[in-house]
C-alpha positions in Angstrom: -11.3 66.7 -17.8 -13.1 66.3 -20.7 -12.4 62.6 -21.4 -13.5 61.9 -17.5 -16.7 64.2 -18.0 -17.4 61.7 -21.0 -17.1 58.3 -18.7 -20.0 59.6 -17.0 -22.1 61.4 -19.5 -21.5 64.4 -18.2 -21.9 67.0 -21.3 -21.2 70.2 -20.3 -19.3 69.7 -16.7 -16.0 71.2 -17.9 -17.0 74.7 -18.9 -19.6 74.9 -15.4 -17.0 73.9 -13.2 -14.5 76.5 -14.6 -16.7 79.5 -13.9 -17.9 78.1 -10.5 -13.8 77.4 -9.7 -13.0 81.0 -10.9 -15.0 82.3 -8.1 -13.6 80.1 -5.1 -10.4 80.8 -3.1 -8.5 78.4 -4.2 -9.6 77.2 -8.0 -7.6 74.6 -8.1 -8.6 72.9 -4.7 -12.3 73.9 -6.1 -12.1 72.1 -9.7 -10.5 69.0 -8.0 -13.9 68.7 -5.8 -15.9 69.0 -8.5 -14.0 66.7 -10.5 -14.0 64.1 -7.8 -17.6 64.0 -6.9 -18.3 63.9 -11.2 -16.5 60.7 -10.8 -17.9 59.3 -7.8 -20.7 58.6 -10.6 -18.0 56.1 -12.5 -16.6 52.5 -10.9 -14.0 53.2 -9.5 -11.4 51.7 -11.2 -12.2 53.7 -14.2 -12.4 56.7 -12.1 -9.0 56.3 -10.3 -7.4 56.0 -14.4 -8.9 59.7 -14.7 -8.1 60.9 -11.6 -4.4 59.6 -12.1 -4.3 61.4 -15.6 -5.3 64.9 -13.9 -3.2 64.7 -11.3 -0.2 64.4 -14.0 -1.7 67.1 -15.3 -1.5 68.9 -11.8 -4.7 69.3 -10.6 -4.3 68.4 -6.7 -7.1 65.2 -7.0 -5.1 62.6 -4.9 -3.0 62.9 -1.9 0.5 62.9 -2.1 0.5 59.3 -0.1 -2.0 57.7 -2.4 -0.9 59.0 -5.5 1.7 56.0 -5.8 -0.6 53.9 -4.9 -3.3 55.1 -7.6 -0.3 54.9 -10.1 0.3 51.0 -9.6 -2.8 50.3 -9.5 -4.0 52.0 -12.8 -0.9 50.2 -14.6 -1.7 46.7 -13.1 1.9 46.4 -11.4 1.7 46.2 -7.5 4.5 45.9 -5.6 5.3 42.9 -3.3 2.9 42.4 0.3 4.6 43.3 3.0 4.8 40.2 5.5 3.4 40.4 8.6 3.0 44.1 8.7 2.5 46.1 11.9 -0.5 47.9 10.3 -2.7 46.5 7.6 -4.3 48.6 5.1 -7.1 46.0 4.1 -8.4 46.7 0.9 -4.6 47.7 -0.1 -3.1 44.5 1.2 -5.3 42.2 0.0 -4.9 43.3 -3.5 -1.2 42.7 -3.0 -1.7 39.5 -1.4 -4.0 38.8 -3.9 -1.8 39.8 -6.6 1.2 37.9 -4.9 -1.5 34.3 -5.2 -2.0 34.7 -9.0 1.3 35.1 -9.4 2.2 32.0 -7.2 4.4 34.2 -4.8 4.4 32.0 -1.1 2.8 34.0 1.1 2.6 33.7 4.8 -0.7 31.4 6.3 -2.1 35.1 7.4 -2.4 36.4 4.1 -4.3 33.2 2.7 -6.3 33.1 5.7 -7.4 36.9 4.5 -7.8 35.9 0.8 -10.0 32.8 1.5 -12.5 34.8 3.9 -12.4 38.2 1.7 -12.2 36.8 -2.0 -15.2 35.9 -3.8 -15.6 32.3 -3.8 -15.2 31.9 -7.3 -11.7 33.6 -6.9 -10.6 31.0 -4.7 -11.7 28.3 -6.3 -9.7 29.5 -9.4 -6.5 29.6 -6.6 -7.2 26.1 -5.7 -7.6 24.9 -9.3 -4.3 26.8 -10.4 -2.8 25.2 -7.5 -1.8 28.8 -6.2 -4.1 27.3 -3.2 -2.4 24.4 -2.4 -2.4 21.2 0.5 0.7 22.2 1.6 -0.9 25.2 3.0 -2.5 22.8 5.8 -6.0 25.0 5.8 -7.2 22.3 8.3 -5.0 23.5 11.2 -5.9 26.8 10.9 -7.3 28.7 14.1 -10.7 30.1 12.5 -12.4 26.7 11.2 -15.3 29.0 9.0 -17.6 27.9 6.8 -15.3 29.3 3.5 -12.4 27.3 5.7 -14.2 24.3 5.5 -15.2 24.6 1.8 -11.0 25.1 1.5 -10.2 21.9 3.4 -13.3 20.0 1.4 -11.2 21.2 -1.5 -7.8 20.2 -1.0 -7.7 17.1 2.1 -11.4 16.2 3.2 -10.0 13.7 5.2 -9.2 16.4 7.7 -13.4 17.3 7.8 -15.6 16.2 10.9 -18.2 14.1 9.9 -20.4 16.9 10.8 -18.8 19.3 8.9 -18.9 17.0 5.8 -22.5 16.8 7.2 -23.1 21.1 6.9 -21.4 20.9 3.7 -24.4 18.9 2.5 -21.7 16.8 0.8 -23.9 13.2 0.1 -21.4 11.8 -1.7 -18.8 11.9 0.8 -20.9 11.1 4.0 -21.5 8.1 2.1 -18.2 6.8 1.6 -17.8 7.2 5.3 -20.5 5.3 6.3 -19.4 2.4 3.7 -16.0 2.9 5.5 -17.2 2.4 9.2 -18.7 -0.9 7.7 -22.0 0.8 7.3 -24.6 0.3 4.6 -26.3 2.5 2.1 -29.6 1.6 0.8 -31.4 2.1 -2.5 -33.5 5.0 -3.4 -37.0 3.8 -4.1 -35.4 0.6 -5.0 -32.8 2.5 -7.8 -29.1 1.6 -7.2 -26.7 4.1 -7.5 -23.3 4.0 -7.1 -23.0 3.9 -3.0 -25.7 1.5 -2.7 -24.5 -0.7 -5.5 -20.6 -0.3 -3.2 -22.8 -1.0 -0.1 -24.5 -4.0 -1.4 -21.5 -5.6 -3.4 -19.6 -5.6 -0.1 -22.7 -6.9 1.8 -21.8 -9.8 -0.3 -25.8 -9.3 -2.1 -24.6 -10.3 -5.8 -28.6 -10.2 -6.5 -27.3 -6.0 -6.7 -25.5 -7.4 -10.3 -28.4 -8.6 -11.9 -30.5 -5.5 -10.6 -28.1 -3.3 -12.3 -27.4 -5.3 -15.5 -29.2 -3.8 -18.1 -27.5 0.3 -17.6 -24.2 -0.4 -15.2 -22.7 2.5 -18.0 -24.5 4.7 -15.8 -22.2 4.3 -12.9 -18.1 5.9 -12.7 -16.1 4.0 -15.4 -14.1 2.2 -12.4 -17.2 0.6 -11.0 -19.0 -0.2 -14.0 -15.6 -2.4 -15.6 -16.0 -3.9 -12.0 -19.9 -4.8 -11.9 -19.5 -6.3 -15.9 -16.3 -8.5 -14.9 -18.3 -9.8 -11.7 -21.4 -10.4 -13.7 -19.3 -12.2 -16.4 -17.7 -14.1 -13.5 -21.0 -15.4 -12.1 -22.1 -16.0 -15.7 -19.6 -18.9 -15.6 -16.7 -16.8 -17.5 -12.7 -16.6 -16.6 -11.7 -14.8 -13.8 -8.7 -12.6 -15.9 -5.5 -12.1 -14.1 -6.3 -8.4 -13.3 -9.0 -9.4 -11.2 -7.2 -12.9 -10.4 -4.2 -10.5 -8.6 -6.2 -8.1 -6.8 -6.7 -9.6 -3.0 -9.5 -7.6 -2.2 -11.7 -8.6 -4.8 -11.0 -12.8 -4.0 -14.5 -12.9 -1.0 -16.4 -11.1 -3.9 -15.4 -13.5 -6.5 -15.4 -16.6 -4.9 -19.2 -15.9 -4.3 -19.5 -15.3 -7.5 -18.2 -18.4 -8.6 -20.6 -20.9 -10.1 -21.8 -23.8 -7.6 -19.5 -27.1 -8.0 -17.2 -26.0 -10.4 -13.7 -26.8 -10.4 -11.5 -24.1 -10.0 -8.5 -23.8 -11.7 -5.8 -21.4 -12.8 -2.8 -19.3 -12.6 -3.8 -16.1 -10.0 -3.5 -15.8 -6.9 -7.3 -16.0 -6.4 -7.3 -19.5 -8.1 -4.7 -21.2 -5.9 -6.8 -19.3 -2.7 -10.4 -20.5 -3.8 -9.3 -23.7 -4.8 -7.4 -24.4 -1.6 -10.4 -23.2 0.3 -13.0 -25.5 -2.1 -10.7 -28.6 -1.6 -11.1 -28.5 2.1 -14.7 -28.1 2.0 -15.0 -30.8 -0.5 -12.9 -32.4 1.9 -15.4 -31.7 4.9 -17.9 -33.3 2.8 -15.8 -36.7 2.6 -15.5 -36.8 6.9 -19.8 -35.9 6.9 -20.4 -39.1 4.2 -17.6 -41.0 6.1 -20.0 -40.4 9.2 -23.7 -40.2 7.7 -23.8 -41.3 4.4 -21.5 -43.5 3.4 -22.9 -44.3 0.1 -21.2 -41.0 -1.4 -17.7 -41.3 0.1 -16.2 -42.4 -3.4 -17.8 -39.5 -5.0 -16.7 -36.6 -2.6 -13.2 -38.4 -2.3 -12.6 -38.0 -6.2 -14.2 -34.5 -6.1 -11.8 -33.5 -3.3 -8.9 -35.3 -5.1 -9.7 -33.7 -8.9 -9.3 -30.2 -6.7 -6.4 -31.2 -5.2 -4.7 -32.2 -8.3 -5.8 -28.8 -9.9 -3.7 -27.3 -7.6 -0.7 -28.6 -7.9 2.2 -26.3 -9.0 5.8 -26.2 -10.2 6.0 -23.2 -8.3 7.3 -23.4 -4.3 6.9 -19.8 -4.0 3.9 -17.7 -3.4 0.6 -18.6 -3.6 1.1 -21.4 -6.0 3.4 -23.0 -3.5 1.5 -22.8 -0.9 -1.5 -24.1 -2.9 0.5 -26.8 -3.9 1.6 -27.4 -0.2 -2.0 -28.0 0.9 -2.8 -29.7 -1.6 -0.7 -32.5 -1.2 -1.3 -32.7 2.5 -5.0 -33.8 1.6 -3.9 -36.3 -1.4 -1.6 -38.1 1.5 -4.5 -37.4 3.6 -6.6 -39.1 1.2 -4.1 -42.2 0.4 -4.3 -43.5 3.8 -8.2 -42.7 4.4 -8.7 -45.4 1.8 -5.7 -47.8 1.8 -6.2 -51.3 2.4 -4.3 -53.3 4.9 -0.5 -53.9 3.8 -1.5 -51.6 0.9 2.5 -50.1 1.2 2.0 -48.7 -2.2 -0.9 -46.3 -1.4 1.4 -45.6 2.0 4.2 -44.7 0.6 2.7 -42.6 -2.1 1.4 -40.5 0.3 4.2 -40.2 2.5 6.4 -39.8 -1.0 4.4 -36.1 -1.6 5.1 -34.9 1.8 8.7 -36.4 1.6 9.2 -34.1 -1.8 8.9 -31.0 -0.9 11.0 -31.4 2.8 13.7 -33.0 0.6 14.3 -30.4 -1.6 15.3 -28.3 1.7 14.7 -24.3 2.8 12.2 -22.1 0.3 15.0 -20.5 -0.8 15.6 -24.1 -2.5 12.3 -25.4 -3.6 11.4 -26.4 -0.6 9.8 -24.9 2.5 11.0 -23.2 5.8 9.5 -21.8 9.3 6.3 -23.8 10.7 5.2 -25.2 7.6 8.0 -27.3 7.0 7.9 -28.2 11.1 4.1 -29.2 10.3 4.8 -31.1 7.1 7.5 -33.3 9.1 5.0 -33.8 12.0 2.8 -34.8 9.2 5.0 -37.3 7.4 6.4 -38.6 10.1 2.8 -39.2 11.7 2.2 -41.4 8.3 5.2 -42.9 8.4 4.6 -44.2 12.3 1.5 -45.5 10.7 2.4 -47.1 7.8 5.0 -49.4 9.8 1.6 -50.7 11.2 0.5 -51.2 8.0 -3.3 -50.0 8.3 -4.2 -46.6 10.7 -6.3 -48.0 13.9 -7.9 -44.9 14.2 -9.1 -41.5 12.3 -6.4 -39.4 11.3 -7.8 -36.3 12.6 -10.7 -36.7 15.2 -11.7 -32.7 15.1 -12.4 -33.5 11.0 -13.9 -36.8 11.5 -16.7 -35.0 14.0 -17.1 -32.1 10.9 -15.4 -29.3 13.0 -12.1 -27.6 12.2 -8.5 -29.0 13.5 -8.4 -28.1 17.7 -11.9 -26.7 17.4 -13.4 -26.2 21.0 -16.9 -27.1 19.5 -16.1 -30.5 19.2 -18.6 -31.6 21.5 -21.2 -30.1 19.4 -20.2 -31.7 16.3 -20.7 -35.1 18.2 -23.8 -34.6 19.7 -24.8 -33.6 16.0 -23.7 -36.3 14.5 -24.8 -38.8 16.7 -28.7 -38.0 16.3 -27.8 -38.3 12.3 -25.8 -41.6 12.1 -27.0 -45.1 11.7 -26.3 -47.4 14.4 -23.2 -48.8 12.4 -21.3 -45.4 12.2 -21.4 -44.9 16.2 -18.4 -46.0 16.9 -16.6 -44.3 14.5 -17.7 -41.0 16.0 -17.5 -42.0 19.9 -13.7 -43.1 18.7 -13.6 -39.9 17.4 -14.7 -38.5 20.6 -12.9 -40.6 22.8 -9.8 -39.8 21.0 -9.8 -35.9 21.8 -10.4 -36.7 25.4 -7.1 -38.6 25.9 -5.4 -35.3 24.3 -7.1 -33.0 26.1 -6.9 -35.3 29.3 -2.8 -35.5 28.2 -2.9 -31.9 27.9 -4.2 -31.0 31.2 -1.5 -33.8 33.1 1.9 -32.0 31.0 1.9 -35.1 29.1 2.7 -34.7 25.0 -0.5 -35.3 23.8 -1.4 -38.0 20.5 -0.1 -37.0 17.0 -3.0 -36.2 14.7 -3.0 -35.0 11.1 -3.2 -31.5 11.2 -4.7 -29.6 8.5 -4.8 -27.2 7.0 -1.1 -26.3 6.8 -1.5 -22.8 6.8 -5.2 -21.8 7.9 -4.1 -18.4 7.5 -3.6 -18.7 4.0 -7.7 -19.7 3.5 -8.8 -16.5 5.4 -10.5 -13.6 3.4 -8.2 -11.1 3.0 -8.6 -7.9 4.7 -7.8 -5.7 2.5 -9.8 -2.2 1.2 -10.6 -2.0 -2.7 -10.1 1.0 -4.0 -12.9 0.7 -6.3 -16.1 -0.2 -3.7 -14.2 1.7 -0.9 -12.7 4.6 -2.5 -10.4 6.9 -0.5 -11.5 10.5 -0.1 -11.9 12.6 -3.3 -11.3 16.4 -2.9 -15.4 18.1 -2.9 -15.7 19.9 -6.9 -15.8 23.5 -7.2 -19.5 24.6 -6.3 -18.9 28.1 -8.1 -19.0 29.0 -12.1 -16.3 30.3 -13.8 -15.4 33.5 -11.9 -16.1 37.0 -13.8 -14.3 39.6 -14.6 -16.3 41.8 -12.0 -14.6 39.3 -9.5 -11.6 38.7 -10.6 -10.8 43.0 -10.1 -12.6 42.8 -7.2 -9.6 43.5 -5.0 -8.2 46.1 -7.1 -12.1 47.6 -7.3 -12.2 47.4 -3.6 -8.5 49.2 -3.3 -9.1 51.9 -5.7 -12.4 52.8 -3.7 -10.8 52.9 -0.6 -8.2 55.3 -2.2 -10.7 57.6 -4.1 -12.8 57.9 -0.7 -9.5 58.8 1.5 -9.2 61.5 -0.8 -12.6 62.9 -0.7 -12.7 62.3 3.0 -9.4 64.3 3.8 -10.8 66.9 1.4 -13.9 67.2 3.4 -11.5 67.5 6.7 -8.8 70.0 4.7 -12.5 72.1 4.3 
């Protein structure tokens, strides 16, 4: 009695409540009141360790039900939660429970449900960053969606939040990633990048966003910033390095920031794709001098012809080989564009790169398989149909001679174009041009086969811009930071605080009825 009359400053209490118990009917009963409402001055975790001690001592201070209770609380050793009890004793239960999560016990969904809308914050942030709170858990499909739920899915899998509760949450960073996923932008602040308008405008294709952000890019996540420093060497006129050079959702964003008339070559994947795209538009420019200016014909056919040489690969797999592939559909292209009559050389040059690869047989030997190989047949036979006339009549391909792709339904467009562009001289080789699609379109409509033209590209699939998400400008959803500090002691025993009040007021309560 003394040591508890010392928690609370309470000089004197022993000796007063002696001769005031002496004079009640039952002393005992008497001094345990007194000693009990001393305490209630104390927290209540200290005052449950004295009132423990005295009731080994055998004054009558807790019930006979709580006293257990009081016992493993004071030593710090609950026993196990019941599951899914018939009645729950809250404060009591939750310090199990709680008890059972620090300790990584599984618990049933109904006792985290309890702990995450009871335990301070803090608390259950510690739970998730111990992993004692865990995805597995799935807090996203439970039946009370609260504002601490939400915070718990935020957490652990924000990809389960509404875009308004991701909104309520005031969480910018991750309603801005959504927006740049639904192919929306995010604009500068006051003309400042950071790092979602730098994602937005990078994907917008605005490379003016590199140069903005030059000078301090270090200022930016570490993925991003090696990102904006390889583009800007890029555009600078430096190597595109095979880590970049293999990563297919980066090849729009680099081939942008490729210098203007530069040869590309190389090794990647992005080289053989940008190079196969800048041969056929180097190759569009040799049909638009062909029809308007004929004066530079030789020097977009060499520039069409040095890319297509840069391209070709040992390799028959992969993109090499199919770089390679196209690559020599344009050089035989290009051979008969510019033989001369009864030049059989030139011919069978051209027919000799097609003839090379179908030779060598199926991919799985060199070669190539499936439509490709049909369409590089069609082609060489085409070519060699024409060389046994020694000198192609006609264009090749009227859909490339008007400037429009291969089977393009805008043909008519590209004629009428070119015919208010081109001298008197070059009429004829565009209304052939023209004339020629009508008979297959004409053959078409009757069930006839229509006239065999040279097809390309081989593969137009293989030009397209791959679809493909980067990781790095359209980063998948990152679980929302703890918005608590480092949780106190006050709230780590908050449970155990809570419990040992609701024991030490049962007590005085059933006193007060006993009375």
């Amino acid at each position: 009695m003394e040591r508890a009359a010392a928690a609370v400053n309470g000089a004197g209490f022993v000796e007063a409540a002696r001769l005031r118990a002496t004079c009640a009917l039952d002393p005992q009963a008497a001094l345990a009141d007194e000693v009990r409402e001393l305490l209630s001055r104390a927290a209540p975790l200290t005052a449950l360790a004295h009132l423990v001690e005295l009731a080994a001592c055998g004054l009558p201070v807790l019930g006979e039900n709580d006293l257990g209770r009081a016992e493993e609380l004071v030593a710090g050793s609950p026993p196990a939660p019941a599951v899914d009890p018939d009645h729950v004793d809250h404060s009591w239960q939750l310090h199990l429970e709680a008890a059972a999560a620090e300790g990584y016990a599984e618990l049933p969904t109904s006792a985290w449900q309890r702990l995450v809308a009871r335990l301070p914050l803090a608390v259950v942030d510690d739970l998730i960053d111990r992993s004692a709170l865990h995805l597995s858990l799935a807090p996203h499909t439970w039946s009370e969606r609260t504002e601490r739920v939400r915070y718990v899915i935020a957490r652990l899998s924000p990809e389960h939040l509404e875009d308004a509760e991701v909104t309520e949450l005031e969480w910018e960073s991750e309603e801005c990633r959504r927006i740049l996923r639904s192919g929306g932008g995010v604009r500068p602040i006051e003309g400042q990048h950071d790092e979602w308008s730098l994602r937005s405008a990078l994907l917008g294709g605005e490379l003016d966003a590199l140069d903005e952000v030059e000078s301090d890019a270090d200022r930016f996540p570490a993925a991003l910033a090696d990102l904006v420093m390889s583009l800007q060497e890029v555009r600078r006129g430096g190597p595109v390095g095979r880590r970049l050079g293999q990563d297919r959702s980066l090849f729009g964003l680099l081939e942008d920031c490729q210098p203007g008339g530069r040869l590309i070559s190389g090794s990647t994947a992005f080289h053989y794709w940008a190079g196969t795209r800048r041969m056929h538009r180097l190759l569009d420019d040799v049909h638009w001098a062909m029809a308007c200016e004929p004066g530079r014909l030789g020097e977009a056919a060499r520039a069409t012809l040095q890319q297509a040489l840069a391209l070709r690969s040992a390799e028959s797999r992969g993109a090499a080989g199919r770089a390679d592939r196209e690559a020599r559909a344009v050089q035989a292209y290009l051979h008969f564009l510019h033989a001369s009559p009864n030049d059989r050389d030139r011919f069978d040059q051209g027919i000799g790169l097609l003839e090379e690869v179908l030779k060598r047989g199926g991919s799985h030997r060199g070669g190539v398989s499936g439509e490709q190989r049909h369409r590089m047949r069609d082609l060489s036979e085409l070519l060699q149909s024409l060389r046994s006339k020694s000198k192609p009549r006609e264009v090749l391909n009227p859909y490339l001679a008007l400037c429009v792709e291969h089977g393009s339904t805008e043909w008519r467009q590209g004629w009428r174009d070119l015919r208010n562009q081109v001298d008197t001289g070059q009429l004829e080789y565009i209304n052939g041009a023209k004339d020629r699609i009508k008979r297959s379109e004409t053959a078409r409509r009757l069930g006839q086969d229509p006239e065999a033209l040279y097809a390309l590209p081989l593969d137009e699939r293989f030009l397209w811009v791959p679809d493909a998400r980067n990781d790095v400008l359209q980063p998948a959803p990152q679980p929302l930071e703890r918005r608590t500090s480092t949780s106190t002691e006050e709230e780590r025993h908050w449970t155990a605080t809570e419990a040992a009040r609701e024991i030490i007021g049962r007590c005085a309560t059933g006193t007060r009825n006993d009375h």
